[in-house]
C-alpha positions in Angstrom: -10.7 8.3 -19.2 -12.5 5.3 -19.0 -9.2 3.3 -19.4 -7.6 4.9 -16.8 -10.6 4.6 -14.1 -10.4 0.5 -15.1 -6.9 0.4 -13.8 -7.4 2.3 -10.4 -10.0 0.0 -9.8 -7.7 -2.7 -7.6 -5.9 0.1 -5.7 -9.6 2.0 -5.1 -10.9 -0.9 -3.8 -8.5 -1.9 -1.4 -8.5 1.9 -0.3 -11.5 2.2 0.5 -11.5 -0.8 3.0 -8.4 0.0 4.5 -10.1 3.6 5.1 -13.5 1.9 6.4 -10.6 -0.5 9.1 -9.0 2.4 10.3 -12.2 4.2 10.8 -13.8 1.3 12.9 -13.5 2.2 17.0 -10.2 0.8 18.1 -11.0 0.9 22.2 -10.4 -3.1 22.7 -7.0 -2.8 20.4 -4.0 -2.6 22.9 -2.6 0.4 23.2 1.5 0.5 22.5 3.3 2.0 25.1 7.3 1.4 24.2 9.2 1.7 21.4 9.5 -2.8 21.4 5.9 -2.6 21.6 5.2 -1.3 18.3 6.1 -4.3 16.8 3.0 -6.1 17.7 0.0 -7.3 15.6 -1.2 -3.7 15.5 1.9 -2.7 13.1 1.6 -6.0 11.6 -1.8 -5.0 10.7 -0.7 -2.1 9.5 2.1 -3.2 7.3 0.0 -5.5 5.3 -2.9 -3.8 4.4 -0.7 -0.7 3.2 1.4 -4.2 1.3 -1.4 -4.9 0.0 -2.9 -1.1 -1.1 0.5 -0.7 -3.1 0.4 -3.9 -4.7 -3.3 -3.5 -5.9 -2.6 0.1 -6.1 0.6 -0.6 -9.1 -1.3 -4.2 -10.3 -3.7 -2.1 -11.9 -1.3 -1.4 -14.3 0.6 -4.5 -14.9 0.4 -4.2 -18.5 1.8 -1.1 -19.1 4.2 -2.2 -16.6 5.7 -4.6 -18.5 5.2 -3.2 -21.8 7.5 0.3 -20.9 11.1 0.9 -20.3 12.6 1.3 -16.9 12.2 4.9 -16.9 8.3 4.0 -17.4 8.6 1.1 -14.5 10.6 3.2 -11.8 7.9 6.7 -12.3 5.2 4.3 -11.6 6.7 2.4 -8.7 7.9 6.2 -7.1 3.9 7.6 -7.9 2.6 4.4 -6.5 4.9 5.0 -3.6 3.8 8.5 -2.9 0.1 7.6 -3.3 0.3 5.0 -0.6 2.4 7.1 1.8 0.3 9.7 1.6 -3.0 8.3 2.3 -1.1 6.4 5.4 -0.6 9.5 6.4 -4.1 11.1 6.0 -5.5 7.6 8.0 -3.3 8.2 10.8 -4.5 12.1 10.6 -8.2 11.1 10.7 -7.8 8.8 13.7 -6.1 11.2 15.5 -8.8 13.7 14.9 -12.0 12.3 13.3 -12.5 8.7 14.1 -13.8 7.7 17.3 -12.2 5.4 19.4 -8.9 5.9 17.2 -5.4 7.3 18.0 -3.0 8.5 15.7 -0.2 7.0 15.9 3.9 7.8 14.0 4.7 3.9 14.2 1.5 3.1 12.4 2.2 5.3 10.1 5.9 3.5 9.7 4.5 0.4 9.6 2.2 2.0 6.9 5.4 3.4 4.6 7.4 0.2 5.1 4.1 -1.6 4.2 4.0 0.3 0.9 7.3 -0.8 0.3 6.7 -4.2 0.8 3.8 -4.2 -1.7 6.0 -2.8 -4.6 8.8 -5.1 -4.2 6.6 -8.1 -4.3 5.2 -6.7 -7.5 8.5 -5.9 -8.7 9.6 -9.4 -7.6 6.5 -11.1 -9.5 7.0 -9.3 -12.6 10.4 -9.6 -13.0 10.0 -13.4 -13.3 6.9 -12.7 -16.1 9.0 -10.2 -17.6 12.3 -12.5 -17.8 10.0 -15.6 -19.1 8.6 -13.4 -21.4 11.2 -12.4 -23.0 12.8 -15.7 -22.7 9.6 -17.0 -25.4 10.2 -14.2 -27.8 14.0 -15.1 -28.5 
């Protein structure tokens, strides 16, 4: 157990400030009122802290990452996935109907899932290098 807890650690972490962000009163952020719009720094926003929640979220277990098969590498990338979706989802849920001074919003929550995305396929990208230049050094 105690090995497990060390490598949710990263993920946790950035969680839990990405929670305590969403949950701040949003009043002076600009509201989106077209579809064009939702491309402004608000999704921005959103798309790289949930880049960054899937990264930490998936770094926490670089190791076994590299040490497993593919099978191994694409269950942890699809849990990692659903993890971060879903708690996009539940900050988008709580704005709407817990935080003050917060909306809800469907493009934030895009923003959110193509965030996530994002995260894992720079991970995927860094590793790939380390896992070709290690295996480069054992031949």
């Amino acid at each position: 157990m105690a090995r497990l807890t060390r490598h949710i650690y990263p993920g946790l972490l950035c969680g839990v400030i990405i929670m305590i962000l969403c949950g701040l009163p949003g009043s002076y952020f600009p509201k989106v009122i077209t579809f064009w719009e939702w491309l402004g720094p608000d999704k921005l926003v959103h798309l790289l802290m949930f880049a960054s929640l899937s990264f930490f979220t998936i770094w926490g277990y670089r190791e076994e990452y590299c040490h497993n098969n593919k099978s191994y590498r694409i269950k942890l990338q699809l849990i990692v996935f659903l993890i971060t979706i879903a708690y996009g989802a539940i900050t988008e849920v709580l704005q709407a109907n817990i935080f003050h001074g917060r909306y809800g919003s469907i493009y934030d929550f895009l923003a959110d899932v193509i965030g996530c995305i994002l995260g894992i396929l720079i991970f995927k990208l860094i590793f790939r290098k380390k896992m070709i230049k290690n295996s480069s050094e054992i031949k």
